[in-house]
N, CA, C and O atoms as CSV, one atom per row, in Angstrom:
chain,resi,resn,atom,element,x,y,z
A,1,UNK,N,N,104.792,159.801,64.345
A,1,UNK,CA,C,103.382,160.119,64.400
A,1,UNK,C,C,102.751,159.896,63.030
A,1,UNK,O,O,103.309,160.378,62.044
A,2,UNK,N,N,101.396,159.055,62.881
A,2,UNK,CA,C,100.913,159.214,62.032
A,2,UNK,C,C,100.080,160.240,61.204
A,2,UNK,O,O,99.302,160.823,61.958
A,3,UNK,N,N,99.977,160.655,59.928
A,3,UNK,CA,C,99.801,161.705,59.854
A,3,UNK,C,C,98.371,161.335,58.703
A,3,UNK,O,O,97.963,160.213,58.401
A,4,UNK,N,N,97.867,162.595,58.260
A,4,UNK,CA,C,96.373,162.337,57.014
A,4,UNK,C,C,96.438,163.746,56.160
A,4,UNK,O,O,96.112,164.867,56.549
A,5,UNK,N,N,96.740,163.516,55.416
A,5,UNK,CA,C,96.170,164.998,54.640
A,5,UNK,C,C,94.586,165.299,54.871
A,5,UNK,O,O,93.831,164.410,55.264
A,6,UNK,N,N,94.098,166.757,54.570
A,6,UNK,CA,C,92.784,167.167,54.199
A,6,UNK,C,C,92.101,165.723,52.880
A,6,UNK,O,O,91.085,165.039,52.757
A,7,UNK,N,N,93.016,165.852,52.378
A,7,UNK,CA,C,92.357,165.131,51.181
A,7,UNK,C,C,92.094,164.093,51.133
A,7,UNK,O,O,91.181,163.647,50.439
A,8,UNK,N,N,93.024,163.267,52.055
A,8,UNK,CA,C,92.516,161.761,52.366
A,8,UNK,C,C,91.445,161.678,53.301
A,8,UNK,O,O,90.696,160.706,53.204
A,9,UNK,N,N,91.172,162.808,54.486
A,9,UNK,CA,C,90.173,162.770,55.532
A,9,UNK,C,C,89.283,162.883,54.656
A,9,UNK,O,O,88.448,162.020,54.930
A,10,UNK,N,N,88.826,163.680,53.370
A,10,UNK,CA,C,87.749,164.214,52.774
A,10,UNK,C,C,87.060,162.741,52.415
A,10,UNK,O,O,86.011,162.229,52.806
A,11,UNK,N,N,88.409,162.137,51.229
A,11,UNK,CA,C,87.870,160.871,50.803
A,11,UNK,C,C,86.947,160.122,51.747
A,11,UNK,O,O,85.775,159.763,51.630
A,12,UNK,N,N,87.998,159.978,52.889
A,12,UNK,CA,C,87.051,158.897,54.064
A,12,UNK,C,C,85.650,158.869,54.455
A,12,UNK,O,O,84.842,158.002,54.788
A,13,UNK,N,N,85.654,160.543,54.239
A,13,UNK,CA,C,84.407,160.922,54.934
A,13,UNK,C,C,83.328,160.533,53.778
A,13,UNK,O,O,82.381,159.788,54.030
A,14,UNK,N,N,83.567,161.148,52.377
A,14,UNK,CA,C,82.504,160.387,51.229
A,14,UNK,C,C,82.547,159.551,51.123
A,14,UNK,O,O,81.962,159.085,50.145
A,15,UNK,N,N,83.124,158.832,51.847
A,15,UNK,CA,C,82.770,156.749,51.488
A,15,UNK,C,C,82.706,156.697,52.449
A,15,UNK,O,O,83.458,155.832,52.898
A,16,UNK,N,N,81.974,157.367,53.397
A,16,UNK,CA,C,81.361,157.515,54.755
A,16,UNK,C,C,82.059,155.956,55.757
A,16,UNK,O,O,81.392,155.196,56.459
A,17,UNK,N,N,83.186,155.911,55.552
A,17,UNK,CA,C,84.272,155.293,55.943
A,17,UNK,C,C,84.225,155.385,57.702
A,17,UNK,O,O,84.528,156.480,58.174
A,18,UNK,N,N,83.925,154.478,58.489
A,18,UNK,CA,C,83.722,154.746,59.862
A,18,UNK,C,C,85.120,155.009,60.864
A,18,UNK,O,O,85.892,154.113,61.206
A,19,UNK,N,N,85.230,156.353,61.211
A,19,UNK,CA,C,86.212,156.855,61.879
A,19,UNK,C,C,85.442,157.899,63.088
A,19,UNK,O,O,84.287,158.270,63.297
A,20,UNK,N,N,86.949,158.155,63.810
A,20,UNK,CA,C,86.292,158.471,64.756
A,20,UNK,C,C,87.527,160.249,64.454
A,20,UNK,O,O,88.662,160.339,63.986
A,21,UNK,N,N,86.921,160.930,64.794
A,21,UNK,CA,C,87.112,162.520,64.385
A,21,UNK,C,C,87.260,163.392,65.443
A,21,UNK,O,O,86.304,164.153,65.589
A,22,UNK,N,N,88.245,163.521,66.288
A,22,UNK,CA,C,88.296,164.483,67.312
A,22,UNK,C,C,88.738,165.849,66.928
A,22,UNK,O,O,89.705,165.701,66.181
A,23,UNK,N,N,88.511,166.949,67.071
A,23,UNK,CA,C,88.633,168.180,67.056
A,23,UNK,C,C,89.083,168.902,68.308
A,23,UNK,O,O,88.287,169.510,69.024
A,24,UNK,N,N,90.459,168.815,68.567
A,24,UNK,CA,C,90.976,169.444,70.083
A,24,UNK,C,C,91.016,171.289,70.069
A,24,UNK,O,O,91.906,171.885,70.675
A,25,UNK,N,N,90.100,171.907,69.419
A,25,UNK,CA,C,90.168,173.276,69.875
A,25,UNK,C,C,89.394,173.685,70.395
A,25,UNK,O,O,88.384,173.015,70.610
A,26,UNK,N,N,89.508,174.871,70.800
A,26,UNK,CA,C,88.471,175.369,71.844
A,26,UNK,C,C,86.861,175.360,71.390
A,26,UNK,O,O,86.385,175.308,70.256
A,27,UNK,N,N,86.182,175.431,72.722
A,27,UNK,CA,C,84.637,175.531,72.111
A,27,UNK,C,C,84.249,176.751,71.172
A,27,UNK,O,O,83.468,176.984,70.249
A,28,UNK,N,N,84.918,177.197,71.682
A,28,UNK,CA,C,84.387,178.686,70.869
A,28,UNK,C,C,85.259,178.560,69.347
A,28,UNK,O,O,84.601,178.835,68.343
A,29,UNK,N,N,86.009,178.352,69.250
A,29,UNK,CA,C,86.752,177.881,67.725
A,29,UNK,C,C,85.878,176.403,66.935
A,29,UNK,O,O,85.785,176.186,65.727
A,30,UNK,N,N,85.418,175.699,67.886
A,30,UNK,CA,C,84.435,174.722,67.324
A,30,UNK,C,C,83.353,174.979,66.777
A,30,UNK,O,O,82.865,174.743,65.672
A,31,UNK,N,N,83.072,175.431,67.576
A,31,UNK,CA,C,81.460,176.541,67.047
A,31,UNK,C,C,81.274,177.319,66.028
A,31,UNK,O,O,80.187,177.522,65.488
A,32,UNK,N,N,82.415,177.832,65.692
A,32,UNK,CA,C,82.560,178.957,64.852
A,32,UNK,C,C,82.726,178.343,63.472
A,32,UNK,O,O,82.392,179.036,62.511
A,33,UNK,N,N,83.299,176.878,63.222
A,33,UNK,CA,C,83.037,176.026,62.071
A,33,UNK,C,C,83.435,175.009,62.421
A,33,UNK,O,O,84.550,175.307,62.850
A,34,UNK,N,N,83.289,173.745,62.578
A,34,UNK,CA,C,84.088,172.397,62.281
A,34,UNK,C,C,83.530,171.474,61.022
A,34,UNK,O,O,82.682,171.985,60.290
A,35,UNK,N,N,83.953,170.224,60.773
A,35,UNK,CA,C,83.398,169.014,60.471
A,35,UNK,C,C,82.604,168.145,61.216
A,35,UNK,O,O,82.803,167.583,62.293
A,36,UNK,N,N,81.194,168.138,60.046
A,36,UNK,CA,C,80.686,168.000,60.902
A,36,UNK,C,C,80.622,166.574,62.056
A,36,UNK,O,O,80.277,166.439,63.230
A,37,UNK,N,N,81.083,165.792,61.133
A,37,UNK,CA,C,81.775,164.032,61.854
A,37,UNK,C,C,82.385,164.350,63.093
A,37,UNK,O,O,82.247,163.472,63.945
A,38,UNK,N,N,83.379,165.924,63.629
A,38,UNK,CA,C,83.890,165.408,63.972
A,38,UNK,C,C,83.037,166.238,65.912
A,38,UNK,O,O,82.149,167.059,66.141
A,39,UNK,N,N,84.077,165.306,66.909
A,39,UNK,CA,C,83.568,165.674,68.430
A,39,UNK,C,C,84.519,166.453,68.983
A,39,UNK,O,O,85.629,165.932,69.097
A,40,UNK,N,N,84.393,167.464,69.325
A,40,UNK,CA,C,84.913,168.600,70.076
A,40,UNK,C,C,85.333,168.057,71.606
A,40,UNK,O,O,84.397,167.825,72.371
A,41,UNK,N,N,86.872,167.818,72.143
A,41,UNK,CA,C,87.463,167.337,73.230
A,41,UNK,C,C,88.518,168.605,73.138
A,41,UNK,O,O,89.466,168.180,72.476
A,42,UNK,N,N,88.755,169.905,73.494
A,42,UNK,CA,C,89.055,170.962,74.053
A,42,UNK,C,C,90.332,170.030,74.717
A,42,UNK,O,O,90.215,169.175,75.595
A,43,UNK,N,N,91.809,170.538,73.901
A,43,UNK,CA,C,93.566,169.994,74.457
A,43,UNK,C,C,93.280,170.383,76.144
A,43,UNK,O,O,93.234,169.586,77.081
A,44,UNK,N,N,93.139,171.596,76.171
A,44,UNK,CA,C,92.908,171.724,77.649
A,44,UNK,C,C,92.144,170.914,78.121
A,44,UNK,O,O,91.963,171.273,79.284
A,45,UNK,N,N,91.495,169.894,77.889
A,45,UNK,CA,C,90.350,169.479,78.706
A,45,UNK,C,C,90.655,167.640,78.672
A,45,UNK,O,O,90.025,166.724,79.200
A,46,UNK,N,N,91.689,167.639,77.950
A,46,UNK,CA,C,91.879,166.010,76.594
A,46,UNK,C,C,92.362,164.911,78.393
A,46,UNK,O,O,92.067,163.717,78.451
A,47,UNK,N,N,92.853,165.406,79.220
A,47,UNK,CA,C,93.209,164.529,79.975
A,47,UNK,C,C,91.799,164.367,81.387
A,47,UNK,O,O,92.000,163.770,82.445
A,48,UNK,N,N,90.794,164.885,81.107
A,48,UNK,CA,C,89.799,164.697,81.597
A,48,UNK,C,C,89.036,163.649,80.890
A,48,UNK,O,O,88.031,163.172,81.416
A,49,UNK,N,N,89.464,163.248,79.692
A,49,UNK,CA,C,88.426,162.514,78.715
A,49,UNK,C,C,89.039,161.123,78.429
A,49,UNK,O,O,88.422,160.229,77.849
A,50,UNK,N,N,90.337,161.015,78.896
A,50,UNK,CA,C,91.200,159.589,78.532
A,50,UNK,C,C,90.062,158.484,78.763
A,50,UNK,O,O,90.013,157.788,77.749
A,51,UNK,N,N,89.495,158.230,79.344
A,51,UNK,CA,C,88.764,157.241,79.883
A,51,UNK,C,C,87.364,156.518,78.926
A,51,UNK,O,O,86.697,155.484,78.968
A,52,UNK,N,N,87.451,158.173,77.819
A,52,UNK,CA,C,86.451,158.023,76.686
A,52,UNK,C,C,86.911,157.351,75.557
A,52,UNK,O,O,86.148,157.137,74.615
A,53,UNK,N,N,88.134,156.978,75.548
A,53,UNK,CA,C,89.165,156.621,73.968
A,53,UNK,C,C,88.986,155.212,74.087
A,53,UNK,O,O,89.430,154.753,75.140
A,54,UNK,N,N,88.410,154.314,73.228
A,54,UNK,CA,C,89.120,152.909,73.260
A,54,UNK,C,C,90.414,152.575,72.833
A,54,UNK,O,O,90.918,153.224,71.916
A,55,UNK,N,N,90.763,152.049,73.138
A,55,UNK,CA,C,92.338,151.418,72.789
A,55,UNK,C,C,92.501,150.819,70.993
A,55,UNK,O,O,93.438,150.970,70.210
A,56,UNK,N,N,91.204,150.136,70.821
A,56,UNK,CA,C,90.545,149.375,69.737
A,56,UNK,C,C,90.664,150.269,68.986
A,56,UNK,O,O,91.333,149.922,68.012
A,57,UNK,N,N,90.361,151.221,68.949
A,57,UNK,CA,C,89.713,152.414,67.977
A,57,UNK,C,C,91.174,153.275,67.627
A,57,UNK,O,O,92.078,153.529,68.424
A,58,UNK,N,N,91.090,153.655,66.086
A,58,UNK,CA,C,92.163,154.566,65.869
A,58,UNK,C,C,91.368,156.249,65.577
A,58,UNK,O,O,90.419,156.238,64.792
A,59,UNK,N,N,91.658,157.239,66.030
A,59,UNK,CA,C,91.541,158.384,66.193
A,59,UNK,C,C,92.192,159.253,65.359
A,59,UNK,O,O,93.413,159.203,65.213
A,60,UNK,N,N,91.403,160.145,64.726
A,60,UNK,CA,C,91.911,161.359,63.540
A,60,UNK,C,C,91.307,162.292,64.687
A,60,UNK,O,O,90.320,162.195,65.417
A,61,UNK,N,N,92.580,163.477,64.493
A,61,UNK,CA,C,92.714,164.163,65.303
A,61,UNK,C,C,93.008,165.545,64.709
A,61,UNK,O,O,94.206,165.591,64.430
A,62,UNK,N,N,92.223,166.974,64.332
A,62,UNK,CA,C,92.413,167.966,64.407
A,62,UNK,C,C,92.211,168.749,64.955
A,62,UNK,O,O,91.422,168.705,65.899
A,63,UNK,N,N,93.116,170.245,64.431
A,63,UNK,CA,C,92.676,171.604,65.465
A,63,UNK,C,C,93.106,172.533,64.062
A,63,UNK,O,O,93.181,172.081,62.920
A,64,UNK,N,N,93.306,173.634,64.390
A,64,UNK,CA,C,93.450,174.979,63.430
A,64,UNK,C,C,94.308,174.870,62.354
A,64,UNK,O,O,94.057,175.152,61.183
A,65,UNK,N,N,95.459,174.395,62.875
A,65,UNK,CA,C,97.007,174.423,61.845
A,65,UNK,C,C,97.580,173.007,61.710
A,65,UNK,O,O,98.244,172.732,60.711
A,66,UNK,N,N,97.327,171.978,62.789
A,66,UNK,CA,C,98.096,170.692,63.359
A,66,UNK,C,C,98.550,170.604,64.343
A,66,UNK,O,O,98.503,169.550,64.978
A,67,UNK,N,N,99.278,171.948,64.888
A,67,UNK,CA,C,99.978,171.814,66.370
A,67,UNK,C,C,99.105,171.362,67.338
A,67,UNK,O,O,99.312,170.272,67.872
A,68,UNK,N,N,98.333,171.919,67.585
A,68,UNK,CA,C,97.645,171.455,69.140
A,68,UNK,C,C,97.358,170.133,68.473
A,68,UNK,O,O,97.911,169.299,69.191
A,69,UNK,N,N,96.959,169.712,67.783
A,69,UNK,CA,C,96.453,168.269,67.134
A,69,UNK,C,C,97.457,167.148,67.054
A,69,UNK,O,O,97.125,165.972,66.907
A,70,UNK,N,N,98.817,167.607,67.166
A,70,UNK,CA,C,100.097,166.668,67.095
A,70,UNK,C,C,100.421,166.372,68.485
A,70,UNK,O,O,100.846,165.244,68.735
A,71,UNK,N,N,100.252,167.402,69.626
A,71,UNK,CA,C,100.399,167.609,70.925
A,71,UNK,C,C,99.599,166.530,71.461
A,71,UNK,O,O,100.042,165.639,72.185
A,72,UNK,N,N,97.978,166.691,70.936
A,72,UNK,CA,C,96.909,165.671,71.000
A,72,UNK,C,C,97.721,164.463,70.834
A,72,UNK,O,O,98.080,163.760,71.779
A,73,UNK,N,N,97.932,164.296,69.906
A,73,UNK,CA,C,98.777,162.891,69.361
A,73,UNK,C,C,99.757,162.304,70.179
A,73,UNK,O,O,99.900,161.101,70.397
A,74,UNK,N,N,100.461,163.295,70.641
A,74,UNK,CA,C,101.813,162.764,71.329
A,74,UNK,C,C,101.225,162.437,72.765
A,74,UNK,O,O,101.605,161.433,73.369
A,75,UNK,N,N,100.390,163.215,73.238
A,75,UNK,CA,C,99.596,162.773,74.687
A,75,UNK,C,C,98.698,161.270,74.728
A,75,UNK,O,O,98.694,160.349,75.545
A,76,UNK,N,N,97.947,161.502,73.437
A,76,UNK,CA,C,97.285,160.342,73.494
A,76,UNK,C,C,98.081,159.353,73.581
A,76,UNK,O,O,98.002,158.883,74.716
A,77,UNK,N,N,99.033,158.637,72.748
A,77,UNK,CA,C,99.618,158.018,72.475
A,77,UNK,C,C,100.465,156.879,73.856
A,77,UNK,O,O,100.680,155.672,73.970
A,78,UNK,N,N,100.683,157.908,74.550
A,78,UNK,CA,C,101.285,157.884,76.086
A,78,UNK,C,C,100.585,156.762,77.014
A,78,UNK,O,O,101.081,156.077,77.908
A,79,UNK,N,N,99.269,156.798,76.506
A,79,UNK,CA,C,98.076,156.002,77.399
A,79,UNK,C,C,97.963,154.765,75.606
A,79,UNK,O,O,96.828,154.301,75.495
A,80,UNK,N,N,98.314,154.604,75.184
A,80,UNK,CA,C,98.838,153.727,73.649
A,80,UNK,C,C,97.170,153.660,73.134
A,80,UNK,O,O,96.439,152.687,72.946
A,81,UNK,N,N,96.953,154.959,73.015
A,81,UNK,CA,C,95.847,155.215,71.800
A,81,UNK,C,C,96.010,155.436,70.791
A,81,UNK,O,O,96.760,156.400,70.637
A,82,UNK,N,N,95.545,154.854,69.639
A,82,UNK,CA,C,95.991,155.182,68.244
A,82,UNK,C,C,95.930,156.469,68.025
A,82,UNK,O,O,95.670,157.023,69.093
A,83,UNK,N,N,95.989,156.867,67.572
A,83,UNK,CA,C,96.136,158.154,66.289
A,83,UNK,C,C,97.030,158.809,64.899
A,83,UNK,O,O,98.158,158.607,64.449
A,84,UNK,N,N,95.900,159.670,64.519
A,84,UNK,CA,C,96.490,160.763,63.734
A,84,UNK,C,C,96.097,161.585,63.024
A,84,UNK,O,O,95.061,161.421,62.378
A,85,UNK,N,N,96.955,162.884,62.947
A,85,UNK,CA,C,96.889,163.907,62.904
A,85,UNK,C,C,97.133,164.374,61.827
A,85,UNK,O,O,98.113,164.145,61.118
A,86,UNK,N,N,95.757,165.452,61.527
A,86,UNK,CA,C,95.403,165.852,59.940
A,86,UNK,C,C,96.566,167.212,59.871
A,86,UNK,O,O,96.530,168.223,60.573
A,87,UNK,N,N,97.406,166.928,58.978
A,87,UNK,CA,C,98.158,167.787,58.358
A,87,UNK,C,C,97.503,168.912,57.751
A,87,UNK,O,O,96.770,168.758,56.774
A,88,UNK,N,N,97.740,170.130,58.315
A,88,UNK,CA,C,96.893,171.536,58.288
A,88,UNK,C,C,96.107,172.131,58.658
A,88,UNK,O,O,95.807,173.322,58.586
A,89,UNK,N,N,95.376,170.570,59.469
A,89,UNK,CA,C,94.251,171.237,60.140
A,89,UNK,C,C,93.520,172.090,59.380
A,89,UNK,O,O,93.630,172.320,58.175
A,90,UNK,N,N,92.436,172.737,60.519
A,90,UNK,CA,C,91.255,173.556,59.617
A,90,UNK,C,C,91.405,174.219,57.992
A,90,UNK,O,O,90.799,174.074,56.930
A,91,UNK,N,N,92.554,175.006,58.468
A,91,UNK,CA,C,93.089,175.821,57.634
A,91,UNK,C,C,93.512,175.304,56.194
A,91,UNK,O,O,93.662,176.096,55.264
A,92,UNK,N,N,93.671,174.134,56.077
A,92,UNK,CA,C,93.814,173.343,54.886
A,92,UNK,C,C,92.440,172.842,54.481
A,92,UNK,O,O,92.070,172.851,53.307
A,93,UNK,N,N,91.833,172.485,55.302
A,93,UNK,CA,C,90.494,172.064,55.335
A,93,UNK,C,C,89.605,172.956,54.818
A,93,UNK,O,O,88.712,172.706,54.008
A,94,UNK,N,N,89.956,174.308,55.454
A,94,UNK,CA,C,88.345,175.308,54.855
A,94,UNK,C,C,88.865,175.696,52.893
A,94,UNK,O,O,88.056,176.065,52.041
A,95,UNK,N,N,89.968,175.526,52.717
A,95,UNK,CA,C,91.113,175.668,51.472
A,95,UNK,C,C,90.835,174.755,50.096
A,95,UNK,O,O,91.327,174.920,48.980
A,96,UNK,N,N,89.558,173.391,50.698
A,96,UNK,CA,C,89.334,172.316,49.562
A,96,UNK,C,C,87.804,172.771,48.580
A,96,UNK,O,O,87.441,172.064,47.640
């Protein structure tokens, strides 16, 4: 699995670097803070949305810690969508 630190997502984002930013936690954990780049697709909900992913496109993928976000990863992947998954998730993230 490919992986991103906080610190490299940060970079990307100030050189407003065009990526695509999924956030697999719940709405109510979304709400409560995310980035703002990124789109809220709820793990519970991620196999209702396959149909939204291009194949073309590579996908950064967080949630709170990484787990649900690696899970993300390993599912997506299945249907051969790129990704990867920010090492620490939020929690490293709210930490910069």
């Amino acid at each position: 699995m490919n992986t991103i630190t906080v610190n490299s997502l940060k970079q990307l984002l100030e050189q407003n670097a065009e990526i695509k930013l999924i956030d697999v936690r719940e709405i109510e954990e979304f709400e409560a803070g995310h980035i703002n780049e990124a789109i809220n697709i709820p793990l519970s909900e991620l196999d209702q949305h396959i149909s939204d992913f291009n194949k073309e496109d590579d996908y950064i993928i967080i949630c709170r810690s990484g787990n649900r976000s690696g899970m993300a990863c390993d599912y997506l992947q299945q249907f051969d969508i790129k990704t990867t998954n920010v090492q620490g998730g939020m929690i490293e993230w709210t930490r910069l």
